[in-house]
N, CA, C and O of each residue as an XYZ file, in Angstrom:
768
protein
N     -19.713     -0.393      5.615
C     -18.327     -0.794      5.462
C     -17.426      0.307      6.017
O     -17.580      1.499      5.749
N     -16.233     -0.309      7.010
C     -15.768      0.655      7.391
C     -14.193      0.708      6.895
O     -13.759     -0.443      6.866
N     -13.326      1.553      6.547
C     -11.887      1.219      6.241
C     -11.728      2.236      6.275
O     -12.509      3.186      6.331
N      -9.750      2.104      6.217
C      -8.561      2.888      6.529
C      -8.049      2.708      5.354
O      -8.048      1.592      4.834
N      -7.396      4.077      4.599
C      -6.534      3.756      3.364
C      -5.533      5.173      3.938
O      -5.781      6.352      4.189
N      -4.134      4.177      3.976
C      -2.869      4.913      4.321
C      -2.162      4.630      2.800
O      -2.562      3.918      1.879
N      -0.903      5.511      2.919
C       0.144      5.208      1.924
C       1.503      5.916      2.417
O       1.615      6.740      3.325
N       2.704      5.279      1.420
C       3.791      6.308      2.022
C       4.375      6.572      3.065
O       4.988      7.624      3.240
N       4.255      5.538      4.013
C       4.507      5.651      5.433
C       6.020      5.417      5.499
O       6.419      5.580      6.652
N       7.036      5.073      4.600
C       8.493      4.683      4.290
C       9.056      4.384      5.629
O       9.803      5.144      6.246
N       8.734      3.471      5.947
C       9.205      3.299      7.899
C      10.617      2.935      7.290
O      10.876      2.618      6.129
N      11.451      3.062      8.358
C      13.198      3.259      7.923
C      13.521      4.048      6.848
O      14.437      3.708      6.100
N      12.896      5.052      6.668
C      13.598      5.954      5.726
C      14.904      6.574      6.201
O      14.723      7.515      6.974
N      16.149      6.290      5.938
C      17.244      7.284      6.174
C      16.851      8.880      6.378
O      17.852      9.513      6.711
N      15.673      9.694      6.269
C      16.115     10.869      6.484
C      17.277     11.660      6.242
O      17.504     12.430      7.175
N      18.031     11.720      5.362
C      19.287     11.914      4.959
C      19.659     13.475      5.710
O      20.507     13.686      6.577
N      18.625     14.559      4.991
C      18.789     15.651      5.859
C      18.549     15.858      6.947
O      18.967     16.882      7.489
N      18.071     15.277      7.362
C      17.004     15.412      9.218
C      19.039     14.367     10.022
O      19.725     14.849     10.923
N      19.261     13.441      9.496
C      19.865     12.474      9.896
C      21.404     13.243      9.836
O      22.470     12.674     10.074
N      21.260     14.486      9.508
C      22.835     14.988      9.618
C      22.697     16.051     11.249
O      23.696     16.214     11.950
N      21.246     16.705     11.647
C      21.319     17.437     12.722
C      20.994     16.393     13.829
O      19.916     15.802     13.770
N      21.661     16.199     14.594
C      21.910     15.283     15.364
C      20.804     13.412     15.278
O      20.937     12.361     14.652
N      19.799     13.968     16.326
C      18.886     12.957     16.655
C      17.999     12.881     15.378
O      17.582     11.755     15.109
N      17.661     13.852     14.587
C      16.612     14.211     14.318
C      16.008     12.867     13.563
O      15.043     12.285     14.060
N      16.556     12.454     12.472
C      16.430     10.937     11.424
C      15.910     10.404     12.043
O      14.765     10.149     11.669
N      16.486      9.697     13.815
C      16.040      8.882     14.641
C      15.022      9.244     15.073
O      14.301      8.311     15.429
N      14.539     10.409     15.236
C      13.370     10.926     16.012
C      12.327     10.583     15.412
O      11.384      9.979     15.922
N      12.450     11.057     13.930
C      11.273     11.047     12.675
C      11.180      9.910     12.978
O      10.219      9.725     13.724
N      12.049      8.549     12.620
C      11.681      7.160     12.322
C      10.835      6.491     13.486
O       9.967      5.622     13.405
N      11.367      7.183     14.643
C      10.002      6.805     15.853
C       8.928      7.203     15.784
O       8.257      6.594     16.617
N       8.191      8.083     15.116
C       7.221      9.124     15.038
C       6.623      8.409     14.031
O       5.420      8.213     14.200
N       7.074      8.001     13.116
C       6.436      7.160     12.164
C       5.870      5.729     12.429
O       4.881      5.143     11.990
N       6.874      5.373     13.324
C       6.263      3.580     14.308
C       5.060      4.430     14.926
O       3.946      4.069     14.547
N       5.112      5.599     15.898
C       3.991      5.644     16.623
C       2.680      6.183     15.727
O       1.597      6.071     16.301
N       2.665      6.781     14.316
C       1.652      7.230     13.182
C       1.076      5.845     12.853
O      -0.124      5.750     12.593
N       2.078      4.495     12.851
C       1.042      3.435     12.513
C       0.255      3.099     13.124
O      -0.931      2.881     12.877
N       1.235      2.963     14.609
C       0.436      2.225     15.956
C      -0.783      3.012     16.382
O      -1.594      2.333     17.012
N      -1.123      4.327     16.185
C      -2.223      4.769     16.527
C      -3.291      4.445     15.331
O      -4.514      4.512     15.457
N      -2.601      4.091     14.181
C      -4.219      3.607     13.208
C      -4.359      2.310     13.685
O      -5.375      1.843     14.199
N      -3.095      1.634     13.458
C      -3.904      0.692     14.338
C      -5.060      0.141     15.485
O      -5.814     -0.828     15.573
N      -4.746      1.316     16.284
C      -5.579      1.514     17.770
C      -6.534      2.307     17.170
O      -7.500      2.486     17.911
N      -6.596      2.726     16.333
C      -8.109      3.534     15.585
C      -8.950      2.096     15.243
O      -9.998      1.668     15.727
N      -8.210      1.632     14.388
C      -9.010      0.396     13.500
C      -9.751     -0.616     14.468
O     -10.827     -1.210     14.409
N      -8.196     -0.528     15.841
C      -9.326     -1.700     16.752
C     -10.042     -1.345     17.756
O     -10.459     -2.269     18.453
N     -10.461      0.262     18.206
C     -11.288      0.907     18.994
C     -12.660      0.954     17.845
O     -13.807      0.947     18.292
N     -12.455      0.991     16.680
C     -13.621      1.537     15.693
C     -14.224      0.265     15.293
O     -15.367      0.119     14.859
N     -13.298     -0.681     15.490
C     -13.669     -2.532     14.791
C     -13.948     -2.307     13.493
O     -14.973     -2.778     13.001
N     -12.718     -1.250     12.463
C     -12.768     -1.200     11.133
C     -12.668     -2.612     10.803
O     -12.229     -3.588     11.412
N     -13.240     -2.426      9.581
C     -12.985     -4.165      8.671
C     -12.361     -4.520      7.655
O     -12.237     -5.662      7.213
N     -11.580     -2.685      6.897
C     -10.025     -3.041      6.453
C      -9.451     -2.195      6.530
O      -9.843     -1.103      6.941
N      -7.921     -2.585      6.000
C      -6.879     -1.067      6.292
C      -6.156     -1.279      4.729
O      -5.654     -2.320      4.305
N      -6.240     -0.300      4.203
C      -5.909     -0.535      2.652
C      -4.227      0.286      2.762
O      -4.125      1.437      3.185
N      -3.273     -0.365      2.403
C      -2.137      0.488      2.436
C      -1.511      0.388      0.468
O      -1.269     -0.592     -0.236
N      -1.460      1.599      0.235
C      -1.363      1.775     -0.839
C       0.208      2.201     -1.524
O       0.462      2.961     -2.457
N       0.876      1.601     -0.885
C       2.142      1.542     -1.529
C       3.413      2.100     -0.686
O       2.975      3.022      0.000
N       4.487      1.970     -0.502
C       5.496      2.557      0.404
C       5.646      2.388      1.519
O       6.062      3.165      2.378
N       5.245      1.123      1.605
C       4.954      1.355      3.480
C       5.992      1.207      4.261
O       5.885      1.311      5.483
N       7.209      0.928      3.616
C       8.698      0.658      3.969
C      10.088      0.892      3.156
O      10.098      0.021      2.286
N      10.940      1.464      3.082
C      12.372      1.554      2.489
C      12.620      0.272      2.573
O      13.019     -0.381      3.537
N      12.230     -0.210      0.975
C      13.603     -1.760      0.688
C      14.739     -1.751      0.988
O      14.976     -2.620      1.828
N      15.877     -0.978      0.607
C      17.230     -0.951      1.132
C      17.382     -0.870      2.121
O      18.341     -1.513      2.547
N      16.429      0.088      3.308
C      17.035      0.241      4.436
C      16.202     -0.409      5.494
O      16.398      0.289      6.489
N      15.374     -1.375      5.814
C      14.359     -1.618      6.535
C      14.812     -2.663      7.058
O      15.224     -3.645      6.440
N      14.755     -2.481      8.583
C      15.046     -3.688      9.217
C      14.032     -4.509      9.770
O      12.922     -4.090     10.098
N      14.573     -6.140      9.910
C      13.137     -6.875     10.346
C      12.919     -6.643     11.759
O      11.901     -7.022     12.338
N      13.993     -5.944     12.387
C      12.951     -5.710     13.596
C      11.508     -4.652     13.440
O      10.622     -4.602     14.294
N      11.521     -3.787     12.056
C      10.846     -2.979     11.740
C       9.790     -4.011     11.200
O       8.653     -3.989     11.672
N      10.082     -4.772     10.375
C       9.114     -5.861      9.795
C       8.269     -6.460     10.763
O       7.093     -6.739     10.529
N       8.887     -6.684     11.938
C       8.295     -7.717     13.138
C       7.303     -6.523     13.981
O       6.211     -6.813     14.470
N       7.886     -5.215     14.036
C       7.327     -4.678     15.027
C       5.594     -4.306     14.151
O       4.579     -3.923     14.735
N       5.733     -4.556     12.757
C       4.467     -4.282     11.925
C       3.503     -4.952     11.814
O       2.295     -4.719     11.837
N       4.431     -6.291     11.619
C       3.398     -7.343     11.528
C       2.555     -7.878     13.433
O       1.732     -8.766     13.656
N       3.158     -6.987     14.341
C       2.789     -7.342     15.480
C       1.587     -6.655     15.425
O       0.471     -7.169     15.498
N       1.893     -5.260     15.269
C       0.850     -5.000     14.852
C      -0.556     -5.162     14.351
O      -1.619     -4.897     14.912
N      -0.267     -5.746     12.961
C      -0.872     -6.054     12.207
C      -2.376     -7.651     12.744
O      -3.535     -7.967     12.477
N      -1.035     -8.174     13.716
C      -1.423     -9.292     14.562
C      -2.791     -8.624     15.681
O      -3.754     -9.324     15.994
N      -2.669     -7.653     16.000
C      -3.478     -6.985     16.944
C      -4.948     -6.788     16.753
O      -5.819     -6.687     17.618
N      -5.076     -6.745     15.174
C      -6.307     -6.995     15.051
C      -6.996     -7.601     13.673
O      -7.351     -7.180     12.572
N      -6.964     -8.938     14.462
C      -7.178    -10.024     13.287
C      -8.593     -9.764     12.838
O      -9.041    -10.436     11.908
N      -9.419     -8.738     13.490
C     -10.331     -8.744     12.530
C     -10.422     -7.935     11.275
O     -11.406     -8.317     10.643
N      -9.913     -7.160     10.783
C      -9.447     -6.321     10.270
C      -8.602     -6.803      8.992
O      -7.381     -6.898      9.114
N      -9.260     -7.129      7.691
C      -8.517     -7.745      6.675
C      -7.436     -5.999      6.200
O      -7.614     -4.784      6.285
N      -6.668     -6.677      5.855
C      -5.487     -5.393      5.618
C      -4.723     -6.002      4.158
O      -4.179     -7.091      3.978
N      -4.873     -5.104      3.426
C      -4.561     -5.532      1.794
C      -3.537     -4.701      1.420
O      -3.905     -3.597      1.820
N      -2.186     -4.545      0.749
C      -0.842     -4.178      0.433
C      -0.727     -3.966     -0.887
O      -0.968     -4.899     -1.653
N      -0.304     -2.593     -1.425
C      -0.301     -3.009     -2.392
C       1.444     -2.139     -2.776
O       1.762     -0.956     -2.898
N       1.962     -3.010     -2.833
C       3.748     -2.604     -3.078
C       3.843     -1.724     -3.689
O       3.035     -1.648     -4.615
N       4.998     -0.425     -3.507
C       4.275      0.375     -4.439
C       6.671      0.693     -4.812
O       7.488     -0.168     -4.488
N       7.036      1.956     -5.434
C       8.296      1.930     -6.184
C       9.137      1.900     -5.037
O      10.287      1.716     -5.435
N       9.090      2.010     -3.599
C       9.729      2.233     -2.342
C      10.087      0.544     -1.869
O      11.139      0.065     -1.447
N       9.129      0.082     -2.060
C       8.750     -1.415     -1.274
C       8.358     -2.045     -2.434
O       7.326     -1.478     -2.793
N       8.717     -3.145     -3.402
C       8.185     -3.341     -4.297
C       8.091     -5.143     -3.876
O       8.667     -5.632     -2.904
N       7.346     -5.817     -4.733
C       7.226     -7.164     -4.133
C       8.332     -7.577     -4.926
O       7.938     -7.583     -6.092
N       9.734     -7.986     -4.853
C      10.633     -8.484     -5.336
C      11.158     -9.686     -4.742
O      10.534     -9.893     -3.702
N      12.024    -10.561     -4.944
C      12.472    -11.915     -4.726
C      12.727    -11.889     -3.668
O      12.254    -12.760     -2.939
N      13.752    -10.678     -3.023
C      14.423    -10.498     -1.737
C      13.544     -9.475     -0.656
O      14.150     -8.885      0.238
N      12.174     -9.339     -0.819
C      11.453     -8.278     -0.089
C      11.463     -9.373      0.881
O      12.017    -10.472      0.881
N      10.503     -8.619      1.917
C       9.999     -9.121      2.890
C       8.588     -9.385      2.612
O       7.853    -10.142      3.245
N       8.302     -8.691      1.617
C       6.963     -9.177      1.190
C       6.788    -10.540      0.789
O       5.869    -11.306      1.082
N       7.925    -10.759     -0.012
C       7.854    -12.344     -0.516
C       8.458    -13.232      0.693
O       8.175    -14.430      0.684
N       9.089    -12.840      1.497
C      10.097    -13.663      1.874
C       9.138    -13.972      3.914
O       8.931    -14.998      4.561
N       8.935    -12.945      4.107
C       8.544    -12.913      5.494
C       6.935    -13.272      5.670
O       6.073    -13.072      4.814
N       6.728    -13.878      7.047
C       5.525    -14.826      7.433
C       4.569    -13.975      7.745
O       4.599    -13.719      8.949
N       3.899    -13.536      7.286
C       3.177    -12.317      7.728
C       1.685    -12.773      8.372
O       1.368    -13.962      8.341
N       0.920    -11.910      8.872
C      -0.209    -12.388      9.723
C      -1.094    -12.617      8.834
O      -1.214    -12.094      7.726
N      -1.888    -13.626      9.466
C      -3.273    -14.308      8.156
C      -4.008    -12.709      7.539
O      -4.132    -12.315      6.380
N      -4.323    -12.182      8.593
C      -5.315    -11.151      8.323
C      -4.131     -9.817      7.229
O      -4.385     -8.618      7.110
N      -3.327    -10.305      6.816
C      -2.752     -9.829      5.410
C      -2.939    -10.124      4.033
O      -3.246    -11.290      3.786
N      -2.811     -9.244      2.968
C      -2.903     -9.789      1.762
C      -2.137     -8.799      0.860
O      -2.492     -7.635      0.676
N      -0.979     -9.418      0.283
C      -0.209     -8.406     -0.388
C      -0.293     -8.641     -1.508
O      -0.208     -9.838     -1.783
N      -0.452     -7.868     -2.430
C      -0.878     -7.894     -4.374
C       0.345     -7.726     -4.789
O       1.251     -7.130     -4.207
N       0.371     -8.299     -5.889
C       1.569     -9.247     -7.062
C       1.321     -8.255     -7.757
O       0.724     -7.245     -7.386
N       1.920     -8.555     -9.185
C       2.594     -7.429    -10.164
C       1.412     -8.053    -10.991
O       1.707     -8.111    -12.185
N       0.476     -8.414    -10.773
C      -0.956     -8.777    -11.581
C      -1.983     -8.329    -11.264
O      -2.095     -8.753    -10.113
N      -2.911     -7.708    -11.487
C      -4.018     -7.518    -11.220
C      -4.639     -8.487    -11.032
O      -4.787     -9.407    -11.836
N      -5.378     -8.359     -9.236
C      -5.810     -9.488     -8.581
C      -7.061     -9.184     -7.905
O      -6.981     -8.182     -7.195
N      -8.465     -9.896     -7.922
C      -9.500     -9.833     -7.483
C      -9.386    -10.256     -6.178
O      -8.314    -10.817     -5.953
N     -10.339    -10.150     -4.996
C     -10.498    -10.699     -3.947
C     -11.586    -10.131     -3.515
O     -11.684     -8.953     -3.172
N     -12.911    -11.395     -3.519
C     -14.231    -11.727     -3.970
C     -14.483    -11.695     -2.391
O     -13.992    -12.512     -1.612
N     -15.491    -10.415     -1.958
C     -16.428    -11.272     -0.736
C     -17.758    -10.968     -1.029
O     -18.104    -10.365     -2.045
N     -18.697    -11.472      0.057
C     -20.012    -11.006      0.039
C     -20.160     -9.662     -0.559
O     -20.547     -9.638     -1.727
N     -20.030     -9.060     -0.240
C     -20.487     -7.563     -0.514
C     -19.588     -6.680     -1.815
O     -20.041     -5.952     -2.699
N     -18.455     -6.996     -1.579
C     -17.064     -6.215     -2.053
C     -16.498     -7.115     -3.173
O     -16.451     -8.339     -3.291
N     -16.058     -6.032     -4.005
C     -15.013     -7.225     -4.908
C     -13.732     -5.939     -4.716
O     -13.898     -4.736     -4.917
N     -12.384     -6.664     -4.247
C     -11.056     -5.953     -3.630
C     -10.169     -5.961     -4.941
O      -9.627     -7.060     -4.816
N      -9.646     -5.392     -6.198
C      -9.062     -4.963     -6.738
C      -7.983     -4.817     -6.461
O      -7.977     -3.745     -5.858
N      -6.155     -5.515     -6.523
C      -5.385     -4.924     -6.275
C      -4.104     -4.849     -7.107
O      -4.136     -5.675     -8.019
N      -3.266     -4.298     -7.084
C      -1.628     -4.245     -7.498
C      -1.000     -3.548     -7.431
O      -1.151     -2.327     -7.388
N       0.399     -4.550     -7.391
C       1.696     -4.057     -6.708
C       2.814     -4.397     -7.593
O       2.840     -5.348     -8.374
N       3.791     -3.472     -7.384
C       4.918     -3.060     -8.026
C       6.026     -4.292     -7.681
O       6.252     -4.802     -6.584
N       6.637     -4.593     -8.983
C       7.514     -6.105     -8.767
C       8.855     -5.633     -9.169
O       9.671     -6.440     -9.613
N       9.163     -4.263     -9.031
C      10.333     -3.339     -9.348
C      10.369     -2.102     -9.065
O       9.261     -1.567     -9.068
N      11.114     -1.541     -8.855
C      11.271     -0.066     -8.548
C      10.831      0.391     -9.347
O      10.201      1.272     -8.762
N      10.681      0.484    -10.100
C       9.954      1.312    -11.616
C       8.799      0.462    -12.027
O       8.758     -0.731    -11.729
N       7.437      1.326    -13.015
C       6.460      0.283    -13.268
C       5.625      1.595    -14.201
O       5.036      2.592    -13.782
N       5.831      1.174    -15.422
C       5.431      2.002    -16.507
C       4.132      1.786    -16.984
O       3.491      2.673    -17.548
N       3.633      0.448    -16.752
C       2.135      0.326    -16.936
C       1.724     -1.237    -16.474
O       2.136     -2.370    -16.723
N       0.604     -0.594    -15.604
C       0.304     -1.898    -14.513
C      -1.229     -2.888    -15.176
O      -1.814     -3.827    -14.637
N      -1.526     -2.149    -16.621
C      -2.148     -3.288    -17.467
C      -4.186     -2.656    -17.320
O      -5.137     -3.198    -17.883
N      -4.228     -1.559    -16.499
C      -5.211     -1.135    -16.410
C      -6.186     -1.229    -17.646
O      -7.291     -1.758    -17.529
N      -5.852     -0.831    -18.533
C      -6.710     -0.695    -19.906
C      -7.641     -1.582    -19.920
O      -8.860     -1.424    -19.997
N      -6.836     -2.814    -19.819
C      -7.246     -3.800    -19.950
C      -7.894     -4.431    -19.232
O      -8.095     -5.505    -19.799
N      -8.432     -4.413    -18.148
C      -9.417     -4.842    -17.196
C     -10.478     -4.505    -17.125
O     -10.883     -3.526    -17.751
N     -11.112     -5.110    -16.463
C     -13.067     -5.083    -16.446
C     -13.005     -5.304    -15.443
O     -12.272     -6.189    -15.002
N     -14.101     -4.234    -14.417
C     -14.867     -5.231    -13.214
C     -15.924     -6.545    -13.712
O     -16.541     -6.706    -14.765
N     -15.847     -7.281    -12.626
C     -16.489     -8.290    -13.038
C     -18.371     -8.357    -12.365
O     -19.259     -9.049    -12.863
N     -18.505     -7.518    -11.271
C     -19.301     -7.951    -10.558
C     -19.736     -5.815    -10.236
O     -19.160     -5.022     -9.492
N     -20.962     -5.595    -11.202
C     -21.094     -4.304    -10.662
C     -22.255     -3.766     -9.865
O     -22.782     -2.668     -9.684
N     -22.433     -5.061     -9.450
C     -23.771     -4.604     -8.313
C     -23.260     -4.484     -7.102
O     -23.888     -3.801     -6.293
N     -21.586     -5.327     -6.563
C     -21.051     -5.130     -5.642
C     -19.840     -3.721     -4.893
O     -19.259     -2.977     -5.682
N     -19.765     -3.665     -4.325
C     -18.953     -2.747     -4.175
C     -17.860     -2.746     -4.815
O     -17.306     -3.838     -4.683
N     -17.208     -1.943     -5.532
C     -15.299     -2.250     -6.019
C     -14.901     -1.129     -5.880
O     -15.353      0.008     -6.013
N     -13.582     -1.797     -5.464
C     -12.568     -0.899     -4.593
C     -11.027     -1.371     -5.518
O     -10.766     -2.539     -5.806
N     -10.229     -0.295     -5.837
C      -9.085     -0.638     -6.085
C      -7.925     -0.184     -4.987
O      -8.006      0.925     -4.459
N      -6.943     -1.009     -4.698
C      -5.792     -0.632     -4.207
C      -4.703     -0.613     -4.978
O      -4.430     -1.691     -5.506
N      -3.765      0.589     -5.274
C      -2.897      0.401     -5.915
C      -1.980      1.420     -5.417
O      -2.116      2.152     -4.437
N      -0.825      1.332     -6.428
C       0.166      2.947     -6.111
C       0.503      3.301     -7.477
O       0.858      2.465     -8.308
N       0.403      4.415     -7.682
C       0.688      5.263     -9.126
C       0.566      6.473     -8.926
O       0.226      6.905     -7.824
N       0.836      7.287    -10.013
C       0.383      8.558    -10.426
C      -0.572      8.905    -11.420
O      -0.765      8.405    -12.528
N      -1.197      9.945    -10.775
C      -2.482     10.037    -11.848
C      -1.985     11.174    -13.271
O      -1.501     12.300    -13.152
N      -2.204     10.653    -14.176
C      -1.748     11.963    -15.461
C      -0.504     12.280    -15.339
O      -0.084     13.412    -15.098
N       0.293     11.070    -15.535
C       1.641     11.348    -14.933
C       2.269     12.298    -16.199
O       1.909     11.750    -17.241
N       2.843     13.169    -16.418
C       3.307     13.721    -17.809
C       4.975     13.800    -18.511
O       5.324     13.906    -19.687
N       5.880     13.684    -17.088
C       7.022     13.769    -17.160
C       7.382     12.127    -17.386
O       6.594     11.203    -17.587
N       8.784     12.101    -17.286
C       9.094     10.763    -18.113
C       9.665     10.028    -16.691
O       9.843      8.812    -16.621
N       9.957     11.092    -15.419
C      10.329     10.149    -14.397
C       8.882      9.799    -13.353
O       8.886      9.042    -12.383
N       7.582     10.669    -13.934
C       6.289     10.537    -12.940
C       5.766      8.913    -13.862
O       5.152      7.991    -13.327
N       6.116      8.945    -14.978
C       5.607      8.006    -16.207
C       6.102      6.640    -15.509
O       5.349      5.667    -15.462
N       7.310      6.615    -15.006
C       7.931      5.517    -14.233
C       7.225      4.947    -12.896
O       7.680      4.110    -12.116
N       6.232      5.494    -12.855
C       5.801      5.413    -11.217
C       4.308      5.220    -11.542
O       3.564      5.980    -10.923
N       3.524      4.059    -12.677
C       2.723      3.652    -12.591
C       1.805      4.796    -13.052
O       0.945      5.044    -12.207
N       1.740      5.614    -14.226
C       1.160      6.344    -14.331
C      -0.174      6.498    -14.751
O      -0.175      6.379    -15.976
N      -1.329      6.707    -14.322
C      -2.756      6.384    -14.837
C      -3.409      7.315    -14.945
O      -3.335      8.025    -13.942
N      -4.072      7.704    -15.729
C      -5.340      8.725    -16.277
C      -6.663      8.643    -15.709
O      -7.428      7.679    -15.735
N      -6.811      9.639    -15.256
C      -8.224     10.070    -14.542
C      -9.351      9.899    -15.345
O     -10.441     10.155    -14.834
N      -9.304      9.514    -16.510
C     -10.285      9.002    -17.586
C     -10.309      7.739    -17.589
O     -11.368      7.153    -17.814
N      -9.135      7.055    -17.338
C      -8.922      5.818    -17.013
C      -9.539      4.913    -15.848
O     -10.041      3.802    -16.017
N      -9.422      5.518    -14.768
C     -10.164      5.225    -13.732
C     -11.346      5.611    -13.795
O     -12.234      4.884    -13.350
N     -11.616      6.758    -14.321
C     -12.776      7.210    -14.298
C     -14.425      6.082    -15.096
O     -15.623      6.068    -14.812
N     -13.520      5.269    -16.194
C     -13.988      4.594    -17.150
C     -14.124      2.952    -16.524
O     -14.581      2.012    -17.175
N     -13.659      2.880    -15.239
C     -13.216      1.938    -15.033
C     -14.448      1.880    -14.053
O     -14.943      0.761    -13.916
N     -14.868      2.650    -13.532
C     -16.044      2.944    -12.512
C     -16.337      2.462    -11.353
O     -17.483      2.345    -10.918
N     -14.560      1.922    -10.360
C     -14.269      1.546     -9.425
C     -14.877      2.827     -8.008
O     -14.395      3.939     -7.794
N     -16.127      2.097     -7.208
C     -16.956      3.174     -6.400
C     -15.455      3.847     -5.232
O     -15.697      4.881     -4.609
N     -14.347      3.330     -5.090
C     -13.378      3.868     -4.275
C     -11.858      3.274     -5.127
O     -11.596      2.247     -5.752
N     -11.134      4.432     -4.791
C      -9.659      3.829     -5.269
C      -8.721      4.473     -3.933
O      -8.655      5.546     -3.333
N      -8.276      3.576     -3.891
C      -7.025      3.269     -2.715
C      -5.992      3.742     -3.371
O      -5.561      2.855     -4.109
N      -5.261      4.915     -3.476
C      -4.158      5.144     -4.213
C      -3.341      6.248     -3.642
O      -3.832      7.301     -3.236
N      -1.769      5.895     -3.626
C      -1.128      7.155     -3.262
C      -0.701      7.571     -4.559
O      -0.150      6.841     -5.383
N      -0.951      8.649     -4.687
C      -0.815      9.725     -5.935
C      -0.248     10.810     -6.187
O      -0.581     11.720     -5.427
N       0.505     11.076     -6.987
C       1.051     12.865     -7.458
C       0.148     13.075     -8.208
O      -0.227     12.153     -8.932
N      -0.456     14.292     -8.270
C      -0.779     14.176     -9.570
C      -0.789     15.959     -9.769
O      -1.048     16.456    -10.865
């Protein structure tokens, strides 16, 4: 099995400080289109068979759909390549995202504010995503793998051992937690 796990990529981020010395904001935000487009061209020179993106992959407030379109073209490039989303406090799956709202390529799959299986031969895909900017507990405790002869993989976005009360806001999970959970890979962008 071969895969890619990115996170945090905030394409249209304002750059606020970079965006006061002249070009610079603009510069970064190109640099970041070309950081995807080369995994991309990794995934389809290597004929990976997923790309796990683990939360942030875009500024809600500021993201334009030409940014949306130029991703999902992307994304279009290599349909073999299942690619799984998991919204994280930047990009969250909300009413007005583009997650909910925009046509995205088959070979996508973006996770809900539920913990969601996705069953193949080999793999069982674990995922969830943030349905608000904030997300204090995404229900972990409470889950079981179902299938442990197969591979499991979680995708998510949180912090691990979060301790402060604004890291606590950002999906915070315990390394005992996962640990107990005995998922063979976790897809996660993390502070910890």
């Amino acid at each position: 099995m071969k895969f890619i796990h990115i996170a945090d990529m905030h394409l249209d981020c304002p750059f606020v400080n970079l965006s006061d010395k002249d070009i610079l904001g603009d510069l970064r935000r190109m640099q970041q289109r070309k950081v995807l487009k080369k995994v991309i061209e990794y995934a389809k020179e290597n004929k990976i068979e997923y790309l796990f993106i683990s939360g942030d992959l875009y500024e809600n407030k500021y993201v334009k759909l030409s940014t949306i379109e130029y991703m999902n073209h992307l994304f279009e490039e290599i349909p073999n390549t299942k690619i799984y989303i998991s919204p994280g406090n930047h990009d969250p799956y909300i009413k007005n995202s583009y997650y909910n709202q925009f046509n995205w390529s088959s070979n996508v799959t973006i996770f809900k504010s539920k913990i969601e299986r996705i069953e193949e031969e080999k793999i069982d895909i674990y995922g969830y995503g943030f349905d608000d900017f904030y997300c204090t507990n995404c229900g972990i405790e409470e889950f079981q793998i179902k299938d442990q002869t197969k591979i499991n993989l979680l995708v998510i976005h949180g912090t691990i051992d979060g301790a402060s009360i604004e890291e606590k806001q950002y999906n915070s999970i315990t390394k005992k937690q996962l640990q107990e959970k005995q998922f063979d890979y976790v897809a996660m962008r993390t502070y910890s």
